[in-house]
Structures are given as C-alpha cells and as structure tokens.
MMTF fields as JSON, N, C-alpha, C and O atoms, coordinates in Angstrom:
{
  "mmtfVersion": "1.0.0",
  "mmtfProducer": "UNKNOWN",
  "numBonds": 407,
  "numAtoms": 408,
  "numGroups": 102,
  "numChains": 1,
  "numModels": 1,
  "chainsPerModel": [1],
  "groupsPerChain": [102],
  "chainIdList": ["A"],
  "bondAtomList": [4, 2, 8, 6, 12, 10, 16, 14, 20, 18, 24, 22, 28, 26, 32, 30, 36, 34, 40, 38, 44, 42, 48, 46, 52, 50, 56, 54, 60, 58, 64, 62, 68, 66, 72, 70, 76, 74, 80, 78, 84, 82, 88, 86, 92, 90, 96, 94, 100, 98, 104, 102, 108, 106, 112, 110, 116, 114, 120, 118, 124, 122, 128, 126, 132, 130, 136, 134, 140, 138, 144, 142, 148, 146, 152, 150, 156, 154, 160, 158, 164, 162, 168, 166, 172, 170, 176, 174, 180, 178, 184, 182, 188, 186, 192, 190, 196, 194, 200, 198, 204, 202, 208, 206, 212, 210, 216, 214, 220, 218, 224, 222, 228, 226, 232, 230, 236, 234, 240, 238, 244, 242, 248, 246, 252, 250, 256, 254, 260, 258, 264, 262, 268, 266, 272, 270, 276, 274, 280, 278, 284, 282, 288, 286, 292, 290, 296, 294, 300, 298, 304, 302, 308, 306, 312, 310, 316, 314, 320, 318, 324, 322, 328, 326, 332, 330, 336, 334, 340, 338, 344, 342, 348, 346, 352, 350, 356, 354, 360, 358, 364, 362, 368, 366, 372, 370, 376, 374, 380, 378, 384, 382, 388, 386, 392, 390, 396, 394, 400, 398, 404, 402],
  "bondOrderList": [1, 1, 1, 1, 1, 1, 1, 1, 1, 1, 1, 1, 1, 1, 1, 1, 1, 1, 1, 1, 1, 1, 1, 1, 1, 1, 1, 1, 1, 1, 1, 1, 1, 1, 1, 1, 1, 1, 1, 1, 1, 1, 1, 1, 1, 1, 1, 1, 1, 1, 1, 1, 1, 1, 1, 1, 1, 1, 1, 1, 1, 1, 1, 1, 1, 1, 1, 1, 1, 1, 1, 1, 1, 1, 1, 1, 1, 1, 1, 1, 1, 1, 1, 1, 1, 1, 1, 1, 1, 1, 1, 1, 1, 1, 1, 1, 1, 1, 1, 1, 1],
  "groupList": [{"groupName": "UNK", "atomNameList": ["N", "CA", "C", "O"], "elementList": ["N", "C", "C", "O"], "formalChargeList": [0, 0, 0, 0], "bondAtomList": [1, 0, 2, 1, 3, 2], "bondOrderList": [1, 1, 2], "singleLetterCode": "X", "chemCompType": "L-PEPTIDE LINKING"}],
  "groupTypeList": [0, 0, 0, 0, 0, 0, 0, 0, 0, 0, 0, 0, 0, 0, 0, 0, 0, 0, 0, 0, 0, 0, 0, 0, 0, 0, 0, 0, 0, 0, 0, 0, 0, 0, 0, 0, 0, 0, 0, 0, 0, 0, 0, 0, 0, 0, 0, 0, 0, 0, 0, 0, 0, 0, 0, 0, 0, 0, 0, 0, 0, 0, 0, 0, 0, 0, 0, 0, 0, 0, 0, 0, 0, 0, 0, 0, 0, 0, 0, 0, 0, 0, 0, 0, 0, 0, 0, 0, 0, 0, 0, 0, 0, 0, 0, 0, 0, 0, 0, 0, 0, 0],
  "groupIdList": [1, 2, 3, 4, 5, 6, 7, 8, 9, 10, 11, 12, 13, 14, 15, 16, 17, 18, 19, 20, 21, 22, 23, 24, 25, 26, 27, 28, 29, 30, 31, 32, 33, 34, 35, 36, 37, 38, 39, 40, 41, 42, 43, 44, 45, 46, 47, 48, 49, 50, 51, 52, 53, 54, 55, 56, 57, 58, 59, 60, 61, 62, 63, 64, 65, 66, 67, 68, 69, 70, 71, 72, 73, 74, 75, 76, 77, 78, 79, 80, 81, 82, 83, 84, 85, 86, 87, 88, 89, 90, 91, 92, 93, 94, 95, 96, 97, 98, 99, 100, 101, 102],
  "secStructList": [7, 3, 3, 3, 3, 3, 3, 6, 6, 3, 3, 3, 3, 3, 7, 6, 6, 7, 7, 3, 3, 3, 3, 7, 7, 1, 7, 7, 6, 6, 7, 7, 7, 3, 3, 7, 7, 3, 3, 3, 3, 3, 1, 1, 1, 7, 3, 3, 3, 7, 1, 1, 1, 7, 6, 6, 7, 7, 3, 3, 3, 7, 7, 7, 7, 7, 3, 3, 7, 7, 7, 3, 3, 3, 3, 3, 3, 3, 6, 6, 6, 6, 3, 3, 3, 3, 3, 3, 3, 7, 7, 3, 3, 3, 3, 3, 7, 3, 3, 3, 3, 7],
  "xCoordList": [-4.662, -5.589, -4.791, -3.92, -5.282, -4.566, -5.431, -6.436, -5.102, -6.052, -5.01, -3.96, -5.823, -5.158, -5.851, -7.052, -5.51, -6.468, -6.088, -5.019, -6.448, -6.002, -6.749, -7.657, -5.741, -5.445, -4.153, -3.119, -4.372, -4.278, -3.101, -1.884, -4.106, -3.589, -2.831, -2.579, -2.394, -1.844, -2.192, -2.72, -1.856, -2.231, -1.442, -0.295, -1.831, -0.827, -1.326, -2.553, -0.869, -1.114, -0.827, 0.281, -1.825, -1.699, -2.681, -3.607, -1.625, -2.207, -2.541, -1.582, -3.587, -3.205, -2.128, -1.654, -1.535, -0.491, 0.748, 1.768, 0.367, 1.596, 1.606, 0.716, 2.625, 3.146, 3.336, 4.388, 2.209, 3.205, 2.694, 1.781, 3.608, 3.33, 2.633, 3.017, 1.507, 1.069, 0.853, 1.318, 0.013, 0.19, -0.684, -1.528, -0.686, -1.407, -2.609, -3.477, -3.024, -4.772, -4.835, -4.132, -5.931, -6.623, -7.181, -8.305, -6.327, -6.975, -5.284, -4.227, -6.005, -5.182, -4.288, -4.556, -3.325, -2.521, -3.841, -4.393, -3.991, -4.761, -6.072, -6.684, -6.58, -7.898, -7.292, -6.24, -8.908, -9.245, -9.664, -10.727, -8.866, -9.401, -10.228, -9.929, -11.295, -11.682, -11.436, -11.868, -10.729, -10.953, -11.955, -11.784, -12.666, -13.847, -13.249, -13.675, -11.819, -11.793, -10.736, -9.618, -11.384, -10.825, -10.652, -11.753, -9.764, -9.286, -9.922, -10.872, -8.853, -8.717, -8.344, -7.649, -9.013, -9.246, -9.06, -9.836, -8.525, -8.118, -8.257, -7.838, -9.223, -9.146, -9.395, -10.428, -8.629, -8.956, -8.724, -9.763, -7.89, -7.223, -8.515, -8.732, -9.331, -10.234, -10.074, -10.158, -9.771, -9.731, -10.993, -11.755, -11.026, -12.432, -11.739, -10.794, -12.27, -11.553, -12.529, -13.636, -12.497, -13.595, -13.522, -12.54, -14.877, -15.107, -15.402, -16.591, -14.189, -13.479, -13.964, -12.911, -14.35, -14.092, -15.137, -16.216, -14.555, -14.949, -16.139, -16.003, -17.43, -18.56, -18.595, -18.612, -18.614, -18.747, -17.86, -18.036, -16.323, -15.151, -14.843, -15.246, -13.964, -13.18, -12.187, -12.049, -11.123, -10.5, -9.924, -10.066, -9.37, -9.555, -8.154, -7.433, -7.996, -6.253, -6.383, -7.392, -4.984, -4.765, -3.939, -3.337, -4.041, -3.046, -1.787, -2.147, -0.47, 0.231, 0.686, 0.596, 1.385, 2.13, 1.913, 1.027, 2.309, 2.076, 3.073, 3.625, 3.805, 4.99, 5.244, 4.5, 6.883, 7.306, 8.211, 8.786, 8.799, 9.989, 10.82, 10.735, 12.302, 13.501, 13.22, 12.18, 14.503, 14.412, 14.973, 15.919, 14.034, 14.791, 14.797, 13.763, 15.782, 16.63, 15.943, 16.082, 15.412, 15.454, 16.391, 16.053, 17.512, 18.091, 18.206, 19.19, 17.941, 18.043, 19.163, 19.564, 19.485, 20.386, 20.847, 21.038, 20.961, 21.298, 22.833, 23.139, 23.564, 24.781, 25.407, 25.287, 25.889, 26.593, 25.46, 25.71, 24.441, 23.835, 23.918, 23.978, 23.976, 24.049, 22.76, 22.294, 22.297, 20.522, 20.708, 20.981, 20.545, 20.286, 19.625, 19.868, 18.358, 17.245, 17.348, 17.316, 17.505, 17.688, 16.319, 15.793, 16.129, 14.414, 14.454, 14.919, 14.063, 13.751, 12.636, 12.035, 11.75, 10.709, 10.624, 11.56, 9.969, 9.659, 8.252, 7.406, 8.006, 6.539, 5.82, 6.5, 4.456, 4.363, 3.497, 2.707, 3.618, 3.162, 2.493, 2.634, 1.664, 1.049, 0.963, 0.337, 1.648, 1.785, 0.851, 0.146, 0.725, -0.558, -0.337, 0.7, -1.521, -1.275, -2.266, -3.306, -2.233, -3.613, -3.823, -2.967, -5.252, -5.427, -6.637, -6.716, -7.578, -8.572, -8.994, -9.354, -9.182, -10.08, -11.15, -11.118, -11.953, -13.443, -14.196, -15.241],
  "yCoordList": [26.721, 25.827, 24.798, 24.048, 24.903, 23.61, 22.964, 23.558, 21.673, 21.29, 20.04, 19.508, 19.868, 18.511, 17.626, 17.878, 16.436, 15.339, 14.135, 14.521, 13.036, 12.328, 11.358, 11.519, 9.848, 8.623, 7.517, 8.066, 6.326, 5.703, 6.392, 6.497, 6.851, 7.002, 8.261, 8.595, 9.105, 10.63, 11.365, 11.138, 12.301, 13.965, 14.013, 13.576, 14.447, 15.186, 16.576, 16.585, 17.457, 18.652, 18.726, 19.112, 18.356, 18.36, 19.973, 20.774, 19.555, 20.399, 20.313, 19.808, 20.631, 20.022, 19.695, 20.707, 18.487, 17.819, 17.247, 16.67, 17.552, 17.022, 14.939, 14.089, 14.911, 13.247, 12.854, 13.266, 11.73, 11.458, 9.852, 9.244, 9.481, 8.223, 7.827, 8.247, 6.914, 6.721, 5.809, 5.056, 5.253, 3.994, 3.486, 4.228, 1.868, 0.859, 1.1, 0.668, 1.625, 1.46, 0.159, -0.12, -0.343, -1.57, -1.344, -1.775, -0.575, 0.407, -0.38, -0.835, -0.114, -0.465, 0.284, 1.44, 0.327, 1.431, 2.056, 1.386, 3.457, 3.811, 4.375, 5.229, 4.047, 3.787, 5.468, 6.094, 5.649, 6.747, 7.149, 6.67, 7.951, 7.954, 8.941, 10.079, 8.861, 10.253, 10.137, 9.217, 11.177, 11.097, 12.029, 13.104, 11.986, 12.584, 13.446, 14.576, 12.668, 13.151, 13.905, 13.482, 15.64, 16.445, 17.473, 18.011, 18.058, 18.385, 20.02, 20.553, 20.494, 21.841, 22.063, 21.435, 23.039, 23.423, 24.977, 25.658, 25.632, 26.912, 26.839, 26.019, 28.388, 28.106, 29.903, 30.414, 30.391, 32.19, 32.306, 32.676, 32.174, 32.704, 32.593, 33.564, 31.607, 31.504, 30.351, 29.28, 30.574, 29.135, 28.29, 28.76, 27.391, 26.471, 25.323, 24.588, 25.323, 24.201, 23.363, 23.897, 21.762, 21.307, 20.822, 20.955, 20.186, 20.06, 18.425, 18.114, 17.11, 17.293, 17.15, 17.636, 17.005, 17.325, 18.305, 18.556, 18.866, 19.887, 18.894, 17.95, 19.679, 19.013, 19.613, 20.831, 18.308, 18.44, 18.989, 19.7, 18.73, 18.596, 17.325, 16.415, 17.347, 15.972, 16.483, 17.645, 15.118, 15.611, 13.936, 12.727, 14.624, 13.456, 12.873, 13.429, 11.864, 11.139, 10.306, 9.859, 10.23, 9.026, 8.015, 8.257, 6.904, 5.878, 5.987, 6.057, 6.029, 5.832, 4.485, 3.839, 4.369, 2.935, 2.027, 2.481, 0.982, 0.516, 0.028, -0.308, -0.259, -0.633, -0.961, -1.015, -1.24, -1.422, -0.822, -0.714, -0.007, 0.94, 0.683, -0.545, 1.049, 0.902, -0.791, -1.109, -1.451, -2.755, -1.85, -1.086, -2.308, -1.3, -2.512, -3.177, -2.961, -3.945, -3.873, -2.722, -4.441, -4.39, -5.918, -7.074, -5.536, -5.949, -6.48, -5.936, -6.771, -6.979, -8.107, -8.941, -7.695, -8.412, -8.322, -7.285, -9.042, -9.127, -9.899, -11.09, -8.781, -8.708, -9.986, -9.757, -10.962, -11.946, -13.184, -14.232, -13.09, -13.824, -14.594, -15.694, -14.751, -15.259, -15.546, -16.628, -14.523, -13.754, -12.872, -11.674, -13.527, -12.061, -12.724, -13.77, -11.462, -11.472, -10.213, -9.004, -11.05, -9.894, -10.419, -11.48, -9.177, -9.161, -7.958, -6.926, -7.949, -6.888, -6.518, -7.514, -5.243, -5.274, -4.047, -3.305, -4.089, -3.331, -3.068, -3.781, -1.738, -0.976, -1.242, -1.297, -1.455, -1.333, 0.094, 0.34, 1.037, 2.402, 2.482, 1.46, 3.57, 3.588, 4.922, 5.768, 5.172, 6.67, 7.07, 6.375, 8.462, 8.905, 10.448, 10.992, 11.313, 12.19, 12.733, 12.077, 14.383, 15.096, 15.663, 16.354, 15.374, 15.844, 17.003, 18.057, 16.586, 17.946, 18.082, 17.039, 19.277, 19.72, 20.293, 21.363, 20.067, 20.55, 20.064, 20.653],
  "zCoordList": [-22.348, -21.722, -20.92, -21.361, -19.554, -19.122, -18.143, -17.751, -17.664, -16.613, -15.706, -16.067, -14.405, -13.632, -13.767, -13.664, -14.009, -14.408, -13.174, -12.701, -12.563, -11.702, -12.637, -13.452, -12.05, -13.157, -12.052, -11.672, -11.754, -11.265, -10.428, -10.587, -9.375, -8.199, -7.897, -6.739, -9.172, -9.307, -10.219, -11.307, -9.701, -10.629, -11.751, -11.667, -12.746, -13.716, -14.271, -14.38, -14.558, -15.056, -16.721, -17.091, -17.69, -18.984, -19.917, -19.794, -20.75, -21.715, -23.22, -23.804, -24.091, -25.405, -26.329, -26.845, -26.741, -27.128, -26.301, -26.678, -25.252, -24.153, -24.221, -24.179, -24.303, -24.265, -23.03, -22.541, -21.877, -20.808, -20.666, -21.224, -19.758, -19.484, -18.038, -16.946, -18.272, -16.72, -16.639, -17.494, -15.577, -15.18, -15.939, -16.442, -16.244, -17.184, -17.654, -16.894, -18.618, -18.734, -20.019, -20.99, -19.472, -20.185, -21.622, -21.882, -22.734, -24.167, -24.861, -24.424, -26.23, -27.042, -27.796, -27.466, -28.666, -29.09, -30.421, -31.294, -30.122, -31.288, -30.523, -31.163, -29.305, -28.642, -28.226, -28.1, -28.122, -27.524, -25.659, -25.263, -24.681, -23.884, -23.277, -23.639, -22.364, -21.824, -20.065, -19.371, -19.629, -18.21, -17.901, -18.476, -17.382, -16.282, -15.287, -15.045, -14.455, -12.99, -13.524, -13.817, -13.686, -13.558, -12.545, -12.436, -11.691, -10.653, -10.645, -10.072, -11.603, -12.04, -13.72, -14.518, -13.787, -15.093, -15.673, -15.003, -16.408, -16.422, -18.218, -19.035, -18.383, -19.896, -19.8, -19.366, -20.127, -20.712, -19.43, -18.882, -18.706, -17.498, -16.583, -15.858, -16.535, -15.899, -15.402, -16.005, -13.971, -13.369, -12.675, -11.83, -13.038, -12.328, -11.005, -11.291, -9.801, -8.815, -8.883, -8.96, -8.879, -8.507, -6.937, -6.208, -6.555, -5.491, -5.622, -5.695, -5.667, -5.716, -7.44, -7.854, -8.074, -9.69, -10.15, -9.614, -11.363, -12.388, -13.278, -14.058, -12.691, -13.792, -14.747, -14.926, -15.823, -17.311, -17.822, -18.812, -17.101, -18.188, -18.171, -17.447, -19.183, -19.45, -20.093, -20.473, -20.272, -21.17, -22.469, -22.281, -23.532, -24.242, -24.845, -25.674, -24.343, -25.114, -26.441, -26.987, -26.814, -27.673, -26.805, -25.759, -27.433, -26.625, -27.477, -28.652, -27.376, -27.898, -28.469, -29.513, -26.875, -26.678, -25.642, -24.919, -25.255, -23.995, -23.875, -24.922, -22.533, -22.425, -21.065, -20.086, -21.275, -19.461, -19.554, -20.637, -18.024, -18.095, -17.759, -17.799, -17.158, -16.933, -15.638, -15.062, -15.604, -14.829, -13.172, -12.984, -12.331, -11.038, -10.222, -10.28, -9.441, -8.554, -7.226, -6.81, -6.567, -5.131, -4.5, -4.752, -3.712, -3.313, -1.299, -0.799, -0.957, 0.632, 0.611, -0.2, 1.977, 3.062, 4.325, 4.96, 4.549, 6.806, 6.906, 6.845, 7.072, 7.296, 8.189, 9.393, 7.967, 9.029, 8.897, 9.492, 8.261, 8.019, 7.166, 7.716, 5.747, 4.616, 4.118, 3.758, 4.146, 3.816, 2.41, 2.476, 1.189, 0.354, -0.775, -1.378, -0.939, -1.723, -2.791, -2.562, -4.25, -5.345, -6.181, -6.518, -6.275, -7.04, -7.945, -7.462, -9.095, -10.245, -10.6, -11.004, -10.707, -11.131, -12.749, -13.048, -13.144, -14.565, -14.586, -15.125, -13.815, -14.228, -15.359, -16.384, -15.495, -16.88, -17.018, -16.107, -18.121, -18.263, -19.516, -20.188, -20.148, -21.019, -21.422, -20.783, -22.596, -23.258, -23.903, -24.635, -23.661, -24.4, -24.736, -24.357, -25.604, -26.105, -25.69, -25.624, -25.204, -24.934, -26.097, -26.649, -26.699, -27.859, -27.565, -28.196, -26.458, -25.992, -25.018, -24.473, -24.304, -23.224, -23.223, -23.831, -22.856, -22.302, -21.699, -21.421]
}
C-alpha cells in the first residue's frame, strides 16, 4: 500500500510505518493526524490518480516529535566594501509515523 500525500507545500510518498519529518504542524507529541489531500493512491496494484485529490482517502499519522533541524548559516558580502551579514536559521519540523491508509 502506498500513497502521495501533500502537506505544507510538498509531496511525500508514504507508506504504513514510514518515519518522516515535515514541516511544522500545530498538534502535539502523541496527537493524531489525518491528511485528506491525497494525490495518489495504490492499494492491490491498483492505482487511483486524483483529480487533484483522491475522494475519500486519507491517510492517518502519529505525531512523534517536534523539533528544529540542523543550524544552516546564510552569510553575505560585497567585496571592498566592508559589508557582511551573518544570519542563522533552524527549520522547525515535525516527525511523524504513518500508521494508516484508506
């Protein structure tokens, strides 16, 4: 069984028990999620496309964790100038578990 699910702003292709991280949802560690906007859906080698979503699937998470990820640097500067701007940012992401499809 697998399906594409879209979730702030990208696709992912999950399947029951897969671990991934995406972008922030507003749920607590333990909370249950359902997405609706399902893309594509394939179950007994039967594939469904939606137009753009698959009515009356969903699919259903756990929240894991919530968190922030690696620190990534953005750095600028203008050479001969004595111009330089160092800035750090840290995504914040939210892990979860596919526990069902349908």
């Amino acid at each position: 069984m697998l399906a594409i699910i879209k979730t702030g702003g990208k696709q992912y292709i999950v399947t029951p028990g897969l671990r991934i991280k995406i972008e922030k949802l507003d749920k607590k560690e333990g909370d249950e999620v359902i997405f609706k906007e399902v893309l594509l859906l394939e179950k007994n080698k039967k594939i469904e496309i939606g137009t753009p979503f698959v009515e009356g699937a969903e699919v259903s998470a756990k929240v894991l964790e919530q968190g922030k990820g690696k620190k990534i640097i953005a750095f600028k500067y203008k050479a001969k100038k004595r111009y330089k701007v160092k800035k750090g940012h840290r995504q914040p992401f939210t892990e979860i578990e596919i526990s069902k499809i349908g």
